[in-house]
C-alpha positions in Angstrom: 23.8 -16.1 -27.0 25.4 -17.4 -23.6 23.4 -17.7 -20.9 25.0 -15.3 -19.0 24.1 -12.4 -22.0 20.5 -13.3 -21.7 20.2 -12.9 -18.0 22.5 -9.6 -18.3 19.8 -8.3 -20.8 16.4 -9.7 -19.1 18.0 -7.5 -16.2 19.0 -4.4 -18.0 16.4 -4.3 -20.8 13.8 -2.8 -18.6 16.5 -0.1 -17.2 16.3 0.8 -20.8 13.0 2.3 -20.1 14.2 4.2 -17.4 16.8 6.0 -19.2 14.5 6.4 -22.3 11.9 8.6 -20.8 14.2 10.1 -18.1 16.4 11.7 -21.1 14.5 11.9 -24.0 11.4 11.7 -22.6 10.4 15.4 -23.5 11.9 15.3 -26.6 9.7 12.6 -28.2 6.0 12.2 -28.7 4.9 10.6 -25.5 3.4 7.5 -27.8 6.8 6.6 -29.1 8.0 6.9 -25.2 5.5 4.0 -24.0 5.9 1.8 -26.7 9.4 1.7 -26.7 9.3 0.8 -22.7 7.2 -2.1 -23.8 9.4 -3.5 -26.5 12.0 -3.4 -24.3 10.0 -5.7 -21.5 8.8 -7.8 -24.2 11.9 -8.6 -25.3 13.0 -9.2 -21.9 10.0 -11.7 -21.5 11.1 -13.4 -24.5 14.8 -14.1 -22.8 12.7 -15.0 -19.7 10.9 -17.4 -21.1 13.6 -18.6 -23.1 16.4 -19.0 -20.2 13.2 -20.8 -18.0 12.2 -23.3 -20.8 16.3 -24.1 -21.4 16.5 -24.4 -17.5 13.7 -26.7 -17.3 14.2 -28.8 -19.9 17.8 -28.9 -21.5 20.6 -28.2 -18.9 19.3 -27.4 -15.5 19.6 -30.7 -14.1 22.6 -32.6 -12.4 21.4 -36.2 -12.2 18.1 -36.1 -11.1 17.8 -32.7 -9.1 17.6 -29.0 -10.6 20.6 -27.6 -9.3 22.0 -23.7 -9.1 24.2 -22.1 -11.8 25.8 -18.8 -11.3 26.3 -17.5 -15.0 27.6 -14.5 -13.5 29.7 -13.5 -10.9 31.9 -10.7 -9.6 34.3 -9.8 -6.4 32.6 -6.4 -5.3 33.7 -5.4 -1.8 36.6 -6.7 0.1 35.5 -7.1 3.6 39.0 -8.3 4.6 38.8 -11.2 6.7 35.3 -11.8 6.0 35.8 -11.9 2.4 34.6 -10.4 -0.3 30.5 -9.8 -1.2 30.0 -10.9 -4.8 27.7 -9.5 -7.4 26.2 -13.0 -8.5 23.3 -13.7 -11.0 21.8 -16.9 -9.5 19.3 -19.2 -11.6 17.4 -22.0 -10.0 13.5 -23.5 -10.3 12.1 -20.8 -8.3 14.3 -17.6 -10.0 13.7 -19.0 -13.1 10.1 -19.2 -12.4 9.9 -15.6 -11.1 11.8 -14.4 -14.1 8.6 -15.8 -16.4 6.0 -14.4 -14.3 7.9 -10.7 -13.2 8.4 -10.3 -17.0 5.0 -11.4 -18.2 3.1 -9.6 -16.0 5.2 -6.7 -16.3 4.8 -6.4 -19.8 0.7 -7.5 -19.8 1.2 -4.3 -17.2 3.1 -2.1 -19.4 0.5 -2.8 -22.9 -2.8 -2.2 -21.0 -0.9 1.4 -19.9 -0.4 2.3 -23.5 -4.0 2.8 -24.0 -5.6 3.4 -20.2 -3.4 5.8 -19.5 -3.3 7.6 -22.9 -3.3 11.8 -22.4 -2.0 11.7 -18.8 0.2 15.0 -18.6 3.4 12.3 -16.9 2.8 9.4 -19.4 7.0 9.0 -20.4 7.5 9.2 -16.5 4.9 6.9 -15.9 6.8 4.1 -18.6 9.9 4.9 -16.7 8.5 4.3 -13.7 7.1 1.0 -14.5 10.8 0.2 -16.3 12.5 0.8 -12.6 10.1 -1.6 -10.8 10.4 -4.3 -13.1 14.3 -3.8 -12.9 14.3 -3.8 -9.4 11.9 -7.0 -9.0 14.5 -8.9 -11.8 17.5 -7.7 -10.2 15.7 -9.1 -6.6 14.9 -12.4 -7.9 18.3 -13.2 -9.7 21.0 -12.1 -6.4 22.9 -14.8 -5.4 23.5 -12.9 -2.2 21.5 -11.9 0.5 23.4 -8.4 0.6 22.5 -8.1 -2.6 19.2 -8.7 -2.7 18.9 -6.4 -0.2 20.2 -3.5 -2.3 17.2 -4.5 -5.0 14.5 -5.0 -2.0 15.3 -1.6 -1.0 15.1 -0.1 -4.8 11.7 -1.9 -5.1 10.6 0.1 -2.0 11.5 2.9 -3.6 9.8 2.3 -7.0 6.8 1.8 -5.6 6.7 4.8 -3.6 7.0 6.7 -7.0 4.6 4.9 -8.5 1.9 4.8 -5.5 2.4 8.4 -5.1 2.3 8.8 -9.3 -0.4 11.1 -8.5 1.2 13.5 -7.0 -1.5 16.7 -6.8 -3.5 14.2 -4.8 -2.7 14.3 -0.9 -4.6 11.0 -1.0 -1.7 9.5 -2.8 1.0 11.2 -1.4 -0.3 10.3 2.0 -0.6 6.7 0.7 2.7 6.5 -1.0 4.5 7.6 2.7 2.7 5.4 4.4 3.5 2.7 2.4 7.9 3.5 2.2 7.5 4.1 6.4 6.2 1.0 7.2 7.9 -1.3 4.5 11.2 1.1 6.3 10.3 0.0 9.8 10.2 -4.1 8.4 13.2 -3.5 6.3 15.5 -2.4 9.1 14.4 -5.8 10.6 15.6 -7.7 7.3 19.2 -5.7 7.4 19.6 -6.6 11.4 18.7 -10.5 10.2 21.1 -10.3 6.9 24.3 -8.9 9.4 23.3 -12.0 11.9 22.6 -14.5 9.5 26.3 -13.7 7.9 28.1 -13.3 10.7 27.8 -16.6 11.9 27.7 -17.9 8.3 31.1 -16.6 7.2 29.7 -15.6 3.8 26.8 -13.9 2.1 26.3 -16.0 -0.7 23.4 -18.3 -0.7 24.9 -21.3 -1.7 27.6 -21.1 1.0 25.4 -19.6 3.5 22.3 -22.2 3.2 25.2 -25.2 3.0 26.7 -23.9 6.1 23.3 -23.5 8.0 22.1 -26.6 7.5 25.2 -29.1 7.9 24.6 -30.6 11.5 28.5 -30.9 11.8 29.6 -27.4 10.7 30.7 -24.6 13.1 29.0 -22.4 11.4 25.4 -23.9 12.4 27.1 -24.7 16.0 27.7 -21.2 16.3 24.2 -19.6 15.4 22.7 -22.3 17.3 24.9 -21.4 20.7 24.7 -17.9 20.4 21.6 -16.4 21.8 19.7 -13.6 23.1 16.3 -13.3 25.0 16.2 -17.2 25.2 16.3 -17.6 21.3 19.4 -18.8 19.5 21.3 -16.1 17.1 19.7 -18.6 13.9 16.0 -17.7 14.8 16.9 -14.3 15.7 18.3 -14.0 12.4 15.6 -16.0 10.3 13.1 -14.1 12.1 14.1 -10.9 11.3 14.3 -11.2 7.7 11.1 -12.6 7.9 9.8 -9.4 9.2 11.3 -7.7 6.3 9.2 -10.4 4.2 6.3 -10.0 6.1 6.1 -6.3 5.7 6.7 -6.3 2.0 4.1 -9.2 1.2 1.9 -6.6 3.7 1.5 -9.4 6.2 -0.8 -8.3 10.0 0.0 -6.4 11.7 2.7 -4.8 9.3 -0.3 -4.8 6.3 -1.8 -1.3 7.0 -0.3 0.2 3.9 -1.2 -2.2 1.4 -5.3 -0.8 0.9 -4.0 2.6 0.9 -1.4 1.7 -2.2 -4.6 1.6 -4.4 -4.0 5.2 -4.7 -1.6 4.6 -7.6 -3.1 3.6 -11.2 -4.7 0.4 -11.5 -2.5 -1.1 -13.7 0.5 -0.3 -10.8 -1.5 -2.1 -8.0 -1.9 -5.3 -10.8 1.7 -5.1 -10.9 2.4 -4.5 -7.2 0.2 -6.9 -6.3 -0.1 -10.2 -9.1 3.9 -10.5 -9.2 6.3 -8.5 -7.8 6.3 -6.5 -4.7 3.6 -8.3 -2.1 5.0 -11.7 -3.3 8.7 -10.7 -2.4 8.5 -11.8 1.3 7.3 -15.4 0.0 10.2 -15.9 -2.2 12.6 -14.6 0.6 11.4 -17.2 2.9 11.6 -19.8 -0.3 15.1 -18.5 -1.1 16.1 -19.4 2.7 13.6 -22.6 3.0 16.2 -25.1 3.6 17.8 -22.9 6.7 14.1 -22.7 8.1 12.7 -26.1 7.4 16.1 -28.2 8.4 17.7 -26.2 11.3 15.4 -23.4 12.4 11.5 -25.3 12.2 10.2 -22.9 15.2 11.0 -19.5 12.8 9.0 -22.0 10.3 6.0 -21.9 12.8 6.0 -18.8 13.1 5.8 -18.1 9.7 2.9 -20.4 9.3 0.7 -19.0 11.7 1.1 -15.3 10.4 0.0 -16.4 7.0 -2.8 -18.0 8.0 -4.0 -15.5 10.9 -3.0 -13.0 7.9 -5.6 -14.9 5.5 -8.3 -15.0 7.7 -7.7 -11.4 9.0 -7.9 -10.2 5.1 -10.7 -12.5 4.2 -13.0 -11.1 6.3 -12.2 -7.4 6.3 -12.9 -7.9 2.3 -16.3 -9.2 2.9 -16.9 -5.5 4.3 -14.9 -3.1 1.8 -17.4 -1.3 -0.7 -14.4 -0.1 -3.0 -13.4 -2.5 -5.5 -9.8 -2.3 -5.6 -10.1 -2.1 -1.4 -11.3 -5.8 -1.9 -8.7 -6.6 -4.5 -6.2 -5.7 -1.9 -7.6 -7.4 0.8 -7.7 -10.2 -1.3 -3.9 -10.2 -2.0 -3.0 -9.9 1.5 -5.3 -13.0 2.2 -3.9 -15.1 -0.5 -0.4 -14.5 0.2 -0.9 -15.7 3.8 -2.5 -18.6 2.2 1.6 -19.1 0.2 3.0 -17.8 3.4 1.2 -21.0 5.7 1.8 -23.6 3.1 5.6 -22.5 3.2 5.0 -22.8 6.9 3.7 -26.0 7.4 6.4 -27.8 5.2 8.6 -29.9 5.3 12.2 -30.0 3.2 11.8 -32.7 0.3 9.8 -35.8 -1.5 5.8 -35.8 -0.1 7.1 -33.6 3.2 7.7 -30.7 0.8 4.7 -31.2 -0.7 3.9 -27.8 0.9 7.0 -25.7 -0.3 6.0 -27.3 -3.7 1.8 -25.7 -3.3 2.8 -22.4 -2.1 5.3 -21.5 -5.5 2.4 -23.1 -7.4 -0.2 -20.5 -6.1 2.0 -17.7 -6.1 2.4 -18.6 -10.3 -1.8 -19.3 -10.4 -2.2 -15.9 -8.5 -0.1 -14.0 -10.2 -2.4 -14.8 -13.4 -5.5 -14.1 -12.1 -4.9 -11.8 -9.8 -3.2 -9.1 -12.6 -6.6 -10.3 -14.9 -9.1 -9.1 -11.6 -6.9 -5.7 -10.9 -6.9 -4.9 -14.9 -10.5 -6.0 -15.4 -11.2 -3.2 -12.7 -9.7 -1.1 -14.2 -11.7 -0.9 -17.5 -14.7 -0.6 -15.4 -13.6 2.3 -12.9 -12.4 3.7 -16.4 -16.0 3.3 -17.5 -17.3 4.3 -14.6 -15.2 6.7 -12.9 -15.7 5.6 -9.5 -14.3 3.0 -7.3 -17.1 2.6 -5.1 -19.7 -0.5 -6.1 -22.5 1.8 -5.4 -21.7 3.5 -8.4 -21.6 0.5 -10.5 -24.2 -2.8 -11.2 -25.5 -4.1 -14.7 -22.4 -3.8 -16.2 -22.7 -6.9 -17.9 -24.5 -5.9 -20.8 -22.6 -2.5 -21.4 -19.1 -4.8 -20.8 -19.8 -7.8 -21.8 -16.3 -8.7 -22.2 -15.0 -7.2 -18.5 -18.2 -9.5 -17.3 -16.8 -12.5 -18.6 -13.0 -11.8 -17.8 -14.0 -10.7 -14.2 -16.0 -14.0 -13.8 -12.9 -15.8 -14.7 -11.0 -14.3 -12.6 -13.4 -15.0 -9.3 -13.8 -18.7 -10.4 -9.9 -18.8 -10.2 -9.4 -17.2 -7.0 -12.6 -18.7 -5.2 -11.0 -22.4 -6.5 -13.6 -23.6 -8.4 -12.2 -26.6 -11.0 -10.7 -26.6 -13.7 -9.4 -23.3 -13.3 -6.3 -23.0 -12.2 -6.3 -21.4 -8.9 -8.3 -24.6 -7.8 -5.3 -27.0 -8.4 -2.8 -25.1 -6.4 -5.6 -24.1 -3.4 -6.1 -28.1 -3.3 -2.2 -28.7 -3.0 -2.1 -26.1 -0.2 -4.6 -27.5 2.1 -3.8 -31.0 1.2 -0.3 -30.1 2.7 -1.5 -28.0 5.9 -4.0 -31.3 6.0 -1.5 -34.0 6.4 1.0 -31.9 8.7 -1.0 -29.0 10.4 -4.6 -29.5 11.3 -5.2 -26.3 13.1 -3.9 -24.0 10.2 -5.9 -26.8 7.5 -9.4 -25.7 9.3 -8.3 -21.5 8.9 -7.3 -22.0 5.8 -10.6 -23.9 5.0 -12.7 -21.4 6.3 -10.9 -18.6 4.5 -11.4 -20.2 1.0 -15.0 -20.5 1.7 -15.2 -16.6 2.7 -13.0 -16.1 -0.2 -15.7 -17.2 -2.5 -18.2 -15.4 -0.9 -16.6 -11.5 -1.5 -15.0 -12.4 -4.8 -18.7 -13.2 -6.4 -20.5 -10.5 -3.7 -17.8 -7.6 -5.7 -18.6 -9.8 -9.3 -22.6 -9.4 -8.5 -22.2 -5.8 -7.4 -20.5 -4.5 -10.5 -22.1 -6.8 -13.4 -25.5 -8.0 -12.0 -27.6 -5.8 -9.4 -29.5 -2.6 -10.1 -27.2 -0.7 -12.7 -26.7 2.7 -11.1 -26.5 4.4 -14.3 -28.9 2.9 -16.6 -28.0 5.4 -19.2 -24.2 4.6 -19.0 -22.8 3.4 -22.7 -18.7 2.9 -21.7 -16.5 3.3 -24.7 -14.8 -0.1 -25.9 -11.1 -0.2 -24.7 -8.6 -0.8 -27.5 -6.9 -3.7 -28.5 -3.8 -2.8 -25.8 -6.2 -3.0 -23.2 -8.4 -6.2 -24.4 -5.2 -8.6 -25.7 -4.0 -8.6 -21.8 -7.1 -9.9 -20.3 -7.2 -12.4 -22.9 -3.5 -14.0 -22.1 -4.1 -13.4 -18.7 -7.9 -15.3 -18.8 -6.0 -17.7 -21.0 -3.7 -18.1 -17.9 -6.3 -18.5 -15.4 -7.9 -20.8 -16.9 -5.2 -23.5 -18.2 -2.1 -22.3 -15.7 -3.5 -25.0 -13.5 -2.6 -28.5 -15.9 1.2 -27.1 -15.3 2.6 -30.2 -13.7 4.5 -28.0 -11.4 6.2 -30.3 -8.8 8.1 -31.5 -11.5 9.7 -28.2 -12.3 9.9 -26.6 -8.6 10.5 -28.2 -5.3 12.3 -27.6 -2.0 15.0 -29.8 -3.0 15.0 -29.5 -6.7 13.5 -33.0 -7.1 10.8 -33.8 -9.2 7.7 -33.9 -7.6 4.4 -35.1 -8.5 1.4 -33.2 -7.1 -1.7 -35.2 -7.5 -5.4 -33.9 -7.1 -7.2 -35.7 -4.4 -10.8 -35.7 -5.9 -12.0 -36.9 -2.5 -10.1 -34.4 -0.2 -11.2 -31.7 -2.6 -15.6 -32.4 -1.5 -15.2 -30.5 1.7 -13.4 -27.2 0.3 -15.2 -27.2 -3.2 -18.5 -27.4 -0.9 -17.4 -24.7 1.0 -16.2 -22.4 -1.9 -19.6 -23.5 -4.0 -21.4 -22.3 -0.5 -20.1 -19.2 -0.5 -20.6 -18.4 -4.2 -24.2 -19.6 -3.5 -24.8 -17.0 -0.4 -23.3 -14.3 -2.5 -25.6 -15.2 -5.3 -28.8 -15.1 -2.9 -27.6 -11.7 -1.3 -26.4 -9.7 -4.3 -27.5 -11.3 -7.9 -30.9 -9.2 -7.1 -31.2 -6.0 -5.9 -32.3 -6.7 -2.2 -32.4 -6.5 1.5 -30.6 -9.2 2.4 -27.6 -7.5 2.6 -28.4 -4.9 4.6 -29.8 -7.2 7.8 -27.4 -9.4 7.5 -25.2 -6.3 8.4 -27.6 -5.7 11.0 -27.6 -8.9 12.7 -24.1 -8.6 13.2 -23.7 -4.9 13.4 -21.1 -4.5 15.9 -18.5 -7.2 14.2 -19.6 -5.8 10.6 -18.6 -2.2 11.7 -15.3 -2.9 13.4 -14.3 -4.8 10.2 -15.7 -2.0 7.7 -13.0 0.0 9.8 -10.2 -2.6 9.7 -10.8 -3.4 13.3 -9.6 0.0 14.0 -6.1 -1.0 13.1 -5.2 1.9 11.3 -6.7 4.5 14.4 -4.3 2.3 16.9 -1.3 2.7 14.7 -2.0 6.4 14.3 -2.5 6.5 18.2 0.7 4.9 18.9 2.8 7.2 16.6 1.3 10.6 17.5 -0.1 9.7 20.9 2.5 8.3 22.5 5.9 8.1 20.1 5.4 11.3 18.7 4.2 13.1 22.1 6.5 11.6 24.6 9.9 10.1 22.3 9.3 12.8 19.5 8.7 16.0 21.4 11.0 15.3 24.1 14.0 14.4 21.5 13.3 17.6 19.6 13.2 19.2 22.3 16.6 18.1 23.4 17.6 18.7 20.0 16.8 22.2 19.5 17.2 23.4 23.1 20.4 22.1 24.2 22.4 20.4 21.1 21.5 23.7 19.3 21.5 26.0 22.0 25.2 24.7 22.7 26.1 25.6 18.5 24.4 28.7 19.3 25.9 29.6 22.2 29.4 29.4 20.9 28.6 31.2 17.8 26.9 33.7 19.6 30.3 34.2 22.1 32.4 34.0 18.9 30.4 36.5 17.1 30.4 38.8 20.5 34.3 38.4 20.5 35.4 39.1 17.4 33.1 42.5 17.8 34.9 43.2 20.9 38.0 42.5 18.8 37.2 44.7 16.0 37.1 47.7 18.1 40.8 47.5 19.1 41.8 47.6 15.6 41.1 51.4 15.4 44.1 52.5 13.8 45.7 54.7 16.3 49.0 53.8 17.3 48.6 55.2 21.0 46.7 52.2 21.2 48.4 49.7 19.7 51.6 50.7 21.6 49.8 50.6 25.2 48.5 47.2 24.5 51.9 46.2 23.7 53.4 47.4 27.0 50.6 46.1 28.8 51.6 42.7 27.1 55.0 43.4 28.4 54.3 44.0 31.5 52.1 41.0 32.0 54.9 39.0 30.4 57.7 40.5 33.0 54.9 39.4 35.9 54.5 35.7 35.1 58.5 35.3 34.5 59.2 37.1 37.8 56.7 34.5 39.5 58.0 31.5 38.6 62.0 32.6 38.6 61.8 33.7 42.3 
């Protein structure tokens, strides 16, 4: 099978899905529906993992770099003298890296559903769902164009509004799902304004031609997006900028984060696959896909992103040490370890030990993606078990789940970097960069892996260890769709780390080494060790510790219970002030004058044609003095202007 055939199907075997439960969905037991969604994705992780191991090893290299092949490609709209956009399948390290870890976690997704969502009155919608999300994401990470990529960012937005909003009879999740498409709206209007710029001045929307263009010191091309400006900046960091705002407000980055807690709404296998692999981690392969535009002509847009990842990481690390519902803290978490890819893109440089950075941030994003899908699952069978999301309703779950208990654990010594799991490898290669390039952005990152250690095992000792709040509770045992996920995914966490990555994925498709400074690694691995420690004094015990710590700093521990009020500012500035004084006033306009004006002339046309209507009364007395009035009027204006 070409190569081009097995990208065509990895794409279009997922749609399959769609199509499956949107036409026959009714008209087949609602079993037969799910399963058949998830051989499809299987099958498509197969090709995935078959197209990425024959990249990687067989005939993606030209000499000694990976390079980019374009199996596919079509002329789609003539744009006259700017030529034509192309649809164009584009494989290189970091696509065919994405394809592995959309595919895999979208099917780990789609076979813990089978069983956790078994009985739900919309289960074949659900799979379809589910089918148009993971088309979306594939369809996103193969464009060789940044128009086209926009047409699949845009189809992700709308996927996960369906699936956020999946419960429908819930305002909660309605609310949440609106939220969620308005804001990621707002950013995306942002990315379209950056994507006209960028290819304007670029001549082209392919990536190839546009990245070799905007990075050749002698090319008119660059000359031109460097001389144009506007507010001071040049037309190249307007343009980088505002994609990056599309980027930041998918990968929910502050201030453009506020929908990402309220997504939990959705089921929890949705917000595993909205936020492991897909969705939140869209805006750090945009910024990936583009990294040799920021780091080599544009390093200010770079800085920018840096220090909204890591003001993003903090911001989320510390609001999670507050959150009392479990996926709440899941989310938080997300947010705070995507600014942790997001800084490490930020404070690199563009190939051999300067990219050492691009090369850490791909290689959390694949370590996340693993553990991240195990925690969100893993809370899943509990809530399941439980029927809360609130860890007040949980504790001593470790007898009762014994196998949750030890997935969850795995899952927290990933994330929290503790060796040899794997997210302690690619945290090491990320502050090692920011280290060496970046000091201010090293010491917040720093800090936010030591806080990071500190919620994941304060939510781990809340739900398996303290006072069980039910000690009658006996959970049923999940089947083996729902266990034979957390096992490859635990699997993953665990050994996902001894990938020697750099020498699959760099900035300039070089082979890189990444080597694990034992030495460097004492200051964050104490850190990360103290905060596991605190947790362990404060909630392995049902205690008070907790609650004065709260105390003691009662007035920073309230305002980040409430998201530092974020959420009460935003709704001030859209019904306070846009809504009361842009809002009113343009409806206003619009009903009272644009209307009244239609009105107004249907009105005097209704009003005439009445008046008009009453001459045709069918009396030819009147018909033939309106005719010699006509006449006579007639005679009048020729007699004025003969005389």
């Amino acid at each position: 099978m070409s190569l081009t055939a097995q990208l065509l199907l990895i794409l279009l075997l997922p749609f399959a899905g769609i199509v499956i439960s949107g036409l026959m969905g009714r008209r087949m037991p609602a079993a037969i529906g799910g399963w058949m969604s998830t051989l499809f994705v299987a099958v498509s992780c197969l090709l995935a993992f078959q197209v990425a191991s024959g990249y990687f090893f067989v005939n993606g290299k030209s000499g000694e770099a990976f390079t980019a092949q374009l199996p596919f490609s079509l002329d789609w709209l003539n744009l006259g003298n700017s030529g034509w956009i192309r649809l164009i399948l584009y494989l290189d390290p970091i696509s065919a890296m994405m394809l592995v870890v959309v595919t895999l976690v979208s099917l780990m997704v789609h076979l813990f559903s089978i069983g956790y969502l078994k009985g739900e009155n919309r289960y074949a919608t659900y799979f379809g769902y589910l089918g148009l999300f993971t088309f979306s994401m594939l369809g996103l990470v193969l464009s060789g164009n940044i128009f086209q990529i926009y047409i699949f960012w845009e189809l992700v937005g709308v996927s996960s509004f369906l699936l956020i909003g999946f419960y429908y009879d819930r305002p909660s999740a309605v609310a949440a799902a609106k939220k969620a498409f308005i804001v990621t709206r707002f950013a995306d209007l942002g990315f379209l304004i950056g994507i006209l710029v960028l290819a304007y001045h670029a001549g082209t929307y392919d990536f190839r031609e546009l990245i070799a263009r905007l990075t050749d010191t002698s090319s008119p091309y660059l000359s031109s997006a460097i001389t144009a400006s506007f507010l001071g900046l040049s037309a190249l960091t307007w343009g980088l900028l505002l994609v990056f705002m599309g980027g930041a407000g998918k990968s929910a980055m502050f201030p453009l984060h506020i929908w990402l807690p309220d997504a939990m709404e959705g089921p929890t296998p949705v917000s595993a696959l909205i936020h492991a692999a897909t969705m939140v981690v869209a805006g750090v392969f945009l910024v990936a896909r583009l990294f040799p535009v920021f780091a080599i002509s544009c390093p200010a847009a770079l800085e920018v992103v840096a220090w909204t990842g890591a003001l993003s990481s903090l911001f989320a690390a510390v609001v999670a040490c507050t959150q009392t519902d479990i996926k709440r803290v899941l989310a938080y978490s997300t947010m705070s370890q995507i600014g942790y890819m997001l800084f490490s893109l930020g404070v690199s440089g563009y190939g051999g030990e300067e990219g050492a950075g691009f090369v850490a941030s791909q290689f959390h994003l694949f370590t996340h993606a693993l553990f991240k899908a195990l925690l969100f699952l893993v809370a899943g069978v509990v809530i399941h078990a439980v029927h809360t999301n609130e860890m007040s309703g949980m504790g001593g779950l470790r007898k009762a789940m014994p196998f949750a208990n030890a997935a969850f654990l795995i899952g927290c010594l990933a994330i929290a970097g503790i060796p040899p799991f794997s997210g302690f490898f690619s945290k090491e290669a990320i502050l090692h960069a920011a280290h060496a390039t970046h000091p201010a952005i090293y010491w917040l990152g720093l800090g936010t892996a030591g806080l990071t250690a500190f919620y994941m095992f304060r939510l781990y000792y809340r739900i398996f260890w303290s006072r069980p709040a039910d000690p009658h509770l006996h959970p049923h045992g999940g089947g083996v769709t729902e266990y034979l996920p957390l096992v490859i995914l635990a699997a993953g966490a665990v050994f996902a780390g001894l990938i020697p990555f750099g020498e699959y994925v760099s900035s300039d498709g070089r082979v890189f080494a990444l080597h694990t400074d034992w030495a460097f690694s004492v200051l964050p691995l104490t850190l990360s060790i103290g905060g596991i420690l605190i947790a362990t004094w404060m909630y392995l015990k049902q205690n008070e510790r907790s609650d004065r710590a709260a105390a003691f700093f009662a007035g920073f521990y309230r305002a980040a219970r409430s998201k530092f009020f974020l959420d009460e500012l935003y709704g001030f500035v859209t019904k306070k002030i846009i809504f009361r004084f842009i809002g009113a006033p343009a409806a206003w306009i619009d009903r009272s004058i644009v209307d009244g004006a239609v009105n107004t002339m249907g009105v005097a046309a209704e009003t005439g044609s009445e008046s008009l209507s009453e001459l045709q009364n069918g009396r030819l007395q009147t018909y033939g003095a309106w005719m010699v009035a006509g006449v006579f009027v007639l005679l009048l204006i020729t007699f004025y202007y003969l005389k």
